[in-house]
C-alpha positions in Angstrom: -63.9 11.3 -44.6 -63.9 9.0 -47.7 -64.8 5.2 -48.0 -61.4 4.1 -47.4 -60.5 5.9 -44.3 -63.6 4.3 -43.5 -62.3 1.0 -44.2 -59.1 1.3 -42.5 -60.4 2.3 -39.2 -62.6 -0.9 -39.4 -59.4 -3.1 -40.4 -56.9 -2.1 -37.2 -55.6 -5.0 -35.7 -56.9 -6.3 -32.5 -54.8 -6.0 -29.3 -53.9 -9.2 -28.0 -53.0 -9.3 -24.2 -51.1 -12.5 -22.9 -51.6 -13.5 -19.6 -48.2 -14.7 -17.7 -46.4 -15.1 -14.2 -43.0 -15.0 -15.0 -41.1 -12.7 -13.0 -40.3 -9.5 -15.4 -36.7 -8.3 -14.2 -34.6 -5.4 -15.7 -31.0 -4.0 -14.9 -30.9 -1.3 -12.3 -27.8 0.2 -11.9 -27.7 2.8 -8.3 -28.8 0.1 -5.9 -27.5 -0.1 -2.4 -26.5 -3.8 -0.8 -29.1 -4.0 1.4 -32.0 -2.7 -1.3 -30.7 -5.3 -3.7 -30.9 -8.0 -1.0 -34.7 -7.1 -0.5 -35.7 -7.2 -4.0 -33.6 -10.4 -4.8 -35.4 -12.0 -2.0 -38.8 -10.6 -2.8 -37.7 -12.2 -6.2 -37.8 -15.8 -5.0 -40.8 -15.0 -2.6 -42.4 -13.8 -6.1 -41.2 -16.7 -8.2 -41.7 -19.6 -5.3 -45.3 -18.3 -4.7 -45.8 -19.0 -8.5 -44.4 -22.2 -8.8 -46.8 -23.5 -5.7 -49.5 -21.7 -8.0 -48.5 -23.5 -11.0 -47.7 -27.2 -9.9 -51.2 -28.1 -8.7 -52.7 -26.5 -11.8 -50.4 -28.7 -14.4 -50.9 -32.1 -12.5 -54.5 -31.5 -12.8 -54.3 -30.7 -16.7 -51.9 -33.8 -16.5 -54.6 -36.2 -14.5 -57.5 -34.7 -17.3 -55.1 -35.8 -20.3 -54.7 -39.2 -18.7 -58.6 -39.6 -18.0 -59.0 -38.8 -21.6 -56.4 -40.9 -23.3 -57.7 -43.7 -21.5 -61.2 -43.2 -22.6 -59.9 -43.2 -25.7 -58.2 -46.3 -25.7 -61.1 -48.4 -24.1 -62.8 -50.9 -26.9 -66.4 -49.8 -27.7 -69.4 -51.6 -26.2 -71.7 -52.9 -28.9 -75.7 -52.5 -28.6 -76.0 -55.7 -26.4 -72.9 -54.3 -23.5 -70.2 -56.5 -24.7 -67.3 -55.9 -25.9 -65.8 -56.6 -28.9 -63.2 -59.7 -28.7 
């Protein structure tokens, strides 16, 4: 094997893997009524289940941004407590 096979096989692209809860849906075409009522429904179970998953984990991430901006925003204490005027 030469020095640049060598090199190539140390050069291959990481795999990147994205984490996500959207619903993945595809067309399916020999479905019966009531199997496509059952899987639509199972859809929204799916989908509502991740919406009361998501909500409480962005109002958290909202409440943190707000902390911080406002930390931000506060004057500065100088070395004797008070605050600058």
């Amino acid at each position: 094997m030469s020095n640049l096979d060598n090199d190539n096989k140390t050069l291959e692209k990481p795999k990147t893997v994205f984490e996500t809860t959207e619903v993945i849906s595809a067309k399916v075409y020999k479905v019966n009524p009531e199997q496509k009522e059952k899987l639509d429904r199972l859809a929204e179970e799916r989908l509502e289940q991740t919406r009361k998953e998501a909500i409480p984990k962005i109002r958290e991430r909202y409440e943190q941004l707000i902390k911080e901006r406002r930390q931000l925003q506060q004057p500065k204490a100088d070395g004797e407590g008070r605050t600058p005027q």
